[in-house]
Every structure is written in C-alpha cells, then in structure tokens.
C-alpha positions in Angstrom: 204.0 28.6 163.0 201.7 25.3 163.0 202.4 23.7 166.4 204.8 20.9 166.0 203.2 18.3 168.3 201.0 17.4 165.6 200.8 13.1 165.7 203.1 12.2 168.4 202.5 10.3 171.4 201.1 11.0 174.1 204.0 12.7 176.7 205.4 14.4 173.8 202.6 16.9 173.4 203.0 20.5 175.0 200.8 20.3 177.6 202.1 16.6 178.7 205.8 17.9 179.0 205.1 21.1 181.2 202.8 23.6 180.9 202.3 27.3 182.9 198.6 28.0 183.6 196.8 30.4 186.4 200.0 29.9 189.1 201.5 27.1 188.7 203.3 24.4 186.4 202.3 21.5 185.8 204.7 18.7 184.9 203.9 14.7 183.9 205.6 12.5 186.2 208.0 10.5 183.8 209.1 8.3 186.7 205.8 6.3 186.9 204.8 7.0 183.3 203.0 5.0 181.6 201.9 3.1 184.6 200.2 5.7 186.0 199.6 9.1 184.2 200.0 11.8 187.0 201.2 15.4 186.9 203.1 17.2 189.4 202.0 20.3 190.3 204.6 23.2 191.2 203.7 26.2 192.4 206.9 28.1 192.8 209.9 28.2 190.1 211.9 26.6 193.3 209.3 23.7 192.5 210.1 23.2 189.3 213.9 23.5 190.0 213.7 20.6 192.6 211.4 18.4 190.0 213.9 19.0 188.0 216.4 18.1 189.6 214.4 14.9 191.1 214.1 13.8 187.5 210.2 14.3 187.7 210.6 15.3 183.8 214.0 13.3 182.4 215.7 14.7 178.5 214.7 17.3 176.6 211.7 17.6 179.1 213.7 20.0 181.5 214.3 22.8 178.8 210.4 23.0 178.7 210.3 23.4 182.4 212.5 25.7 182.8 210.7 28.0 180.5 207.2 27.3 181.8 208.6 27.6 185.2 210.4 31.0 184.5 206.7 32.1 183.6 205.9 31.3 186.8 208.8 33.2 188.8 207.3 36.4 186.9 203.8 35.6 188.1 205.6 35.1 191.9 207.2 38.6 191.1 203.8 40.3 190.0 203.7 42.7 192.6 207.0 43.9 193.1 208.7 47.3 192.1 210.3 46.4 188.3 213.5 46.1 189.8 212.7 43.8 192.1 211.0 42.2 189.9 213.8 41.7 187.6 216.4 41.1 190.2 213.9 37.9 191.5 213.7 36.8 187.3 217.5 36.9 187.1 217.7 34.8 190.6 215.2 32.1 189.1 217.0 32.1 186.2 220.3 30.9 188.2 217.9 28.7 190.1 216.7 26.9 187.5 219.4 26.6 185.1 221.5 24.9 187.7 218.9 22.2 188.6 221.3 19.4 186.6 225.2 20.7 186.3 225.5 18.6 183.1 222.8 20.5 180.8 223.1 23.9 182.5 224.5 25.8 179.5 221.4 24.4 177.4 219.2 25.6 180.4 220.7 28.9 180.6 220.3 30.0 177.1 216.3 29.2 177.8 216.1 31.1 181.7 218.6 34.0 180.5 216.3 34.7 177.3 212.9 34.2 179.6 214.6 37.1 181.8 215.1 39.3 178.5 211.7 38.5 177.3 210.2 39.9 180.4 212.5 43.3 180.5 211.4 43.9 176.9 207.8 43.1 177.7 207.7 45.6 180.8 209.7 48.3 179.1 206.7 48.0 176.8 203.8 47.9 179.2 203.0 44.0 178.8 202.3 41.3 180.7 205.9 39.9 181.6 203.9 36.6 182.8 202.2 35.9 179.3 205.4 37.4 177.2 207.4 34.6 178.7 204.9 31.7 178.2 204.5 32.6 174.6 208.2 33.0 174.5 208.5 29.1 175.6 205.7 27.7 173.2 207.6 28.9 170.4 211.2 28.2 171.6 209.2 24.3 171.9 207.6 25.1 168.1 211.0 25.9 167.2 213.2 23.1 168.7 210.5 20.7 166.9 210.7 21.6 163.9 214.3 21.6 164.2 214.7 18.1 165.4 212.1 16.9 162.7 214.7 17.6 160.1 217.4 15.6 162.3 214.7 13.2 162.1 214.6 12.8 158.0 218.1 12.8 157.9 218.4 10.1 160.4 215.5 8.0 158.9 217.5 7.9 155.3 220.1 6.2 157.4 217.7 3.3 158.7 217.3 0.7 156.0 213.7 -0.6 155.1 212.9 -3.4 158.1 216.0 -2.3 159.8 216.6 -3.6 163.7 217.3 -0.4 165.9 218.9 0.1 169.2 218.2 2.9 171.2 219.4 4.2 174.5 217.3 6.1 177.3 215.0 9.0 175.7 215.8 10.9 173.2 212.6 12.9 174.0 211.8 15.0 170.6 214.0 12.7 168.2 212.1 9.9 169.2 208.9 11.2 168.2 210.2 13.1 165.3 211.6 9.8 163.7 209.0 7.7 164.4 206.4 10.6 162.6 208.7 10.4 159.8 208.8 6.5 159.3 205.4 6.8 159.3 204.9 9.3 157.1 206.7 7.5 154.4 205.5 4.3 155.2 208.6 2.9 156.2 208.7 0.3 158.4 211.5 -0.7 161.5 211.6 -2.3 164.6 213.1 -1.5 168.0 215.3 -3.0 170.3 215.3 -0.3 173.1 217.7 -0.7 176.3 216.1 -0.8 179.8 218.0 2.6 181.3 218.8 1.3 184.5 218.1 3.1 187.2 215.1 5.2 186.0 214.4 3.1 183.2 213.7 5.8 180.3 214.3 3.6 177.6 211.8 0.7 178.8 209.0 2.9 180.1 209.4 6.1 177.8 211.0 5.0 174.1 209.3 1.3 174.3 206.5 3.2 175.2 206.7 5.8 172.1 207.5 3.3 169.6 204.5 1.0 170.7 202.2 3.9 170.8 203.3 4.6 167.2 203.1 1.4 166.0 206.0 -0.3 165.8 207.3 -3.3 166.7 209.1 -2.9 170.3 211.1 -5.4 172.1 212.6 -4.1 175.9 216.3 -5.4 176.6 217.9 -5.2 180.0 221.5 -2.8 179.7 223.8 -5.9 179.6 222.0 -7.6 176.7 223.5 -5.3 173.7 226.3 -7.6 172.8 224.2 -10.8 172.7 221.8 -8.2 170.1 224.3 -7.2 168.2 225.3 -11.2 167.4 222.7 -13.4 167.4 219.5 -10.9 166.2 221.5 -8.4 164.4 221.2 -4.8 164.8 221.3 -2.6 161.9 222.0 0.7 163.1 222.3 2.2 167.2 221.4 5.8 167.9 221.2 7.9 170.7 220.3 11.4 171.3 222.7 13.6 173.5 223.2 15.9 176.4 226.0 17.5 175.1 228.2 17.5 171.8 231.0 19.4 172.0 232.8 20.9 168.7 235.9 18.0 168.6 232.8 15.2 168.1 233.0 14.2 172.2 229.4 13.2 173.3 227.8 13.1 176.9 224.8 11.2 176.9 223.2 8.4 179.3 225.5 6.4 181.4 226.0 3.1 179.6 225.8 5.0 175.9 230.1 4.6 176.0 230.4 1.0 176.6 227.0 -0.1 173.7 229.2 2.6 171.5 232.0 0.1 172.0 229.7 -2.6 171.5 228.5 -1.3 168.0 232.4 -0.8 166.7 232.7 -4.4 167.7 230.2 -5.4 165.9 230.4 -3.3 162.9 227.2 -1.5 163.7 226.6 2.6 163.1 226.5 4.3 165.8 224.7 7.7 164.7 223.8 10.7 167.2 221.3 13.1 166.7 221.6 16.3 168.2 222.5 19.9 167.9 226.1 20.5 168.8 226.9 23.6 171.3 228.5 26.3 170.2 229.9 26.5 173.8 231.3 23.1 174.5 234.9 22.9 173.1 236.1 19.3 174.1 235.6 16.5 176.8 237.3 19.4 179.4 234.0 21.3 179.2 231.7 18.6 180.4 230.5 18.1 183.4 229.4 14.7 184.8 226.9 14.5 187.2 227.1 12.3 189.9 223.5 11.3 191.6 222.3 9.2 194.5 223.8 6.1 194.6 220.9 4.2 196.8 219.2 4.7 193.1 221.4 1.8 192.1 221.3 -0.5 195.3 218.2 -0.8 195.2 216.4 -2.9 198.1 218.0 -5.8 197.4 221.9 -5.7 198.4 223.3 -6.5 201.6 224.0 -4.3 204.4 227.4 -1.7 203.7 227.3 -2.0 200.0 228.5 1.1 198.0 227.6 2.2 194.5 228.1 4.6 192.4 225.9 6.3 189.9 227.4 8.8 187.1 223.9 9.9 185.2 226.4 10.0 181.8 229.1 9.2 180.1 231.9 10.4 177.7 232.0 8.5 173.8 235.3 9.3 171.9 234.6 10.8 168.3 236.0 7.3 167.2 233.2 5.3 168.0 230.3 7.4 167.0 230.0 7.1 162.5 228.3 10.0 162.2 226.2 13.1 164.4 223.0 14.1 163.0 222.3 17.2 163.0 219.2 19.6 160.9 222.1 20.3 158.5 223.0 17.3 157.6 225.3 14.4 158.8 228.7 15.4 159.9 231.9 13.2 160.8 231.9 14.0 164.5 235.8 15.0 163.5 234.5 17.6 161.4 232.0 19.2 164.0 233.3 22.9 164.0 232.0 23.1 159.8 228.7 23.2 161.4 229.2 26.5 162.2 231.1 27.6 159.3 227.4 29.2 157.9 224.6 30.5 160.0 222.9 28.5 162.6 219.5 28.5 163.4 218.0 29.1 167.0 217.5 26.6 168.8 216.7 27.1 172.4 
C-alpha cells in the first residue's frame, strides 16, 4: 500500500510522530511544537513508556510509539535465549500499553500484536526487530487510510465556507480532513480551542490548519459560547479516546461542557472515530487523573489545590452523529456498526 502520509503537515508524517531506527526511538516533542522542532530520543521501550506517559507525543501519536518502541524492546532482547526473549516482549508490551490508563485497550491491541509478530518472525528465522517495525508502518498505513474515509464523510457534513470548532488534536482526522477539503477545493475556516493545560488545540490543530491553508483563529476554552452567538459556528467536532458501543464518548477534558454548548446553540456536534468493540458503556472508561501543578501554573497563591481530569464523559444526547469509515451513525445506534465485518484498525 502507497504510504498514507502523502500531503499532510508537517508532525503528521511517519517519521515526525515516532520512528525506530539503529537503537532507539525517536519521538517529536509535541509539548514545544511548533516553537521549537526537537525530537526526543529513547533508547529503551521504558523510555518510550515514560514519554508517553509525560505526554512527549499527545493523541493518536502514542499508538505509533508504542509500536516503534515495541521494535525497540526486541532489539534490547537481541541476545537473549527465545524465551527470554519473548518473556522481556510480553513484559514491554504490559509496560507500554499501560503508559495512559484511559487508551490502554487501544494500546494493547498494537503491543500484544508487536509480541505475536515477533514469535511468528523467530519461529521463521527472521529478524523479530525489523518484523515488528514493518508491522507498525503498516498498522500507521492502515489506520490512515481508514481515517481518510472518516474524513470524506465528515467533510460532506461541513457546508461550503462553514465556521468549525475543534477541540485538542484529533491527530490523523485533522490532517485527513483538511487533505480532503483540499482536494475538492472546498473551502472552511477554523475556530480551534486553546486545550488548556498542554494547549493541543492552539499549538497542534491551529498549527495544521495554517500549514494547510486555511484560515485559523485560536480561542481560549471559556470562549465557545460567545462563538457560538455572536460569530456563529456551523458545525463542532472532535475526535475521541474512546467510544463505547451505547454512543458514550471520552475525549479531552472540556469536550462535555462545548458539547453542551453546541446543543444550546443548535450546533452539530459530530465525532469522528472508530468505536471499540471492547468498551460497552460509560462503566468501562477510565478517567485519568494527572498532575494538578499542570493547572496552577506559576501564578496562584500559596496552598491552592486543582484538579486536572485529562478527559471527560459526553452523553449520547449531545453528540448528532459519530463518524465512523462506514458511515455516520446515531451514537444510539452504535452496536450496527458491527453488525457486518470490521476492518483492522490497530
């Protein structure tokens, strides 16, 4: 298959997101992107695990990591017994996976498969190393091309000249829509919300959008209302950590209350995602709580708490509709999407 990065911007190319060579992963540092352009350099799967978990990549970024970096644990293990060797894969597979609680069953599915790429590589006298690296390339080739046909689903939605909101990075989406806009020379602008405390939406989707062309305006969290009524929004989207099969959606803290905004308002709140097969309801989700300094900042007084929930919960009654590479689906209506066969994703 063609590689899938083809015309996107800059952080969305393979080798920007993560990328296994001679030893070591290299990741881009999305917490000072675009500012400065700097890659951080792992050269254990334990490294990649902590950069994930210290948000060094941020969305869909981690699944690449986890792959490149599983590459890496077999090149660690290169010179033990084959049991050993497969008893250290299964152990970075744990490792890894678990790096953020809320996306660990996504993350699984791409360490648990690295570990059964490697087995059937050195039952067959391969390189258990490369086997793996090729194995993540194409699971990236493959979770492209599936999001580009979210992407023209969700680009009918947009009207010509339409005003959209985003919130945080939807990583792939993001450049799969605006590829697709541009293909059929349609034009939008977009409104895309700061993402307080790591700022994804200001310094990675503003920074997409602009890249690609289009008109980009930054707007701090609290300013969604005062969009919605006095500029006028035509459709809000998001992308999403998890979608359970009763239409419940865990995504970037914040996403709940602009959903609530949008029913307000009148305005469509679409999400574009894939839904898991293994999420059931909002029962199976797991929020994860981070640092809460993140929030204080260095600008509150002395014995001030926060709190800091990375994501939310919307209700199935807020979102209009979940985009998915079948189709659009009432998020009511999620478990038809695997009433006929579903493509690999991970």
């Amino acid at each position: 298959m063609q590689r899938q990065d083809y015309n996107l911007p800059f952080m969305l190319q393979y080798e920007n997101v993560a990328w296994y060579e001679d030893g070591r992963v290299r990741i881009l540092d999305r917490r000072i992107y675009p500012k400065e352009v700097r890659f951080v350099e792992c050269n254990s799967h334990g490294e990649v695990a902590q950069a994930i978990t210290d948000m060094v990549t941020q969305s869909a970024g981690p699944y690449t990591a986890a792959g490149m970096g599983m590459a890496l644990a077999a090149y660690e293990a290169r010179e033990l017994e084959v049991a050993e060797k497969i008893n250290f894969l299964r152990a970075a597979s744990d490792r890894i996976s678990n790096a953020r609680p809320t996306t660990a069953n996504r993350m699984r599915k791409i360490t648990e498969d690295s570990v059964a790429v490697a087995i059937n590589a050195i039952e067959n006298n391969l390189d258990p190393i490369n086997a793996i690296f090729e194995n993540t390339v194409e699971s990236l080739n493959r979770r492209y091309f599936t999001m580009n046909k979210v992407a023209k689903h969700l680009c009918s939605l947009i009207p010509d000249n339409g005003k959209v909101l985003t919130q945080c990075f939807g990583e792939t989406i993001i450049g799969m829509m605006l590829r697709t806009l541009k293909e059929n020379g349609k034009l939008a602008s977009f409104y895309c919300c700061e993402t307080r405390p790591y700022y994804q939406g200001a310094r990675l989707t503003a920074t997409c959008c602009s890249e690609m062309g289009f008109e980009t305006t930054v707007i701090s969290d609290n300013m969604a209302a005062y969009l919605m009524e006095n500029v006028g929004i035509d459709l809000f989207t998001s992308a999403a950590d998890t979608i359970t099969r009763d239409g419940h959606v865990a995504n970037k803290i914040g996403t709940f209350q602009i959903a609530l905004l949008a029913r307000e308002f009148d305005v469509p709140y679409f999400v574009t995602g894939i839904p898991d097969d293994d999420k059931f309801s909002r029962d199976d989700i797991k929020i994860e709580l981070r640092d809460p300094a993140l929030v204080l900042g260095d600008w509150t007084a002395k014995g001030v708490k926060a709190i800091y929930p990375s994501f939310d919960i919307t209700p199935p009654k807020l979102i209009r509709g979940v985009v998915t590479d079948k189709g659009v689906y009432d998020p009511t209506e999620l478990e038809h999407y695997f009433d006929n066969d579903v493509e690999r994703f991970y």
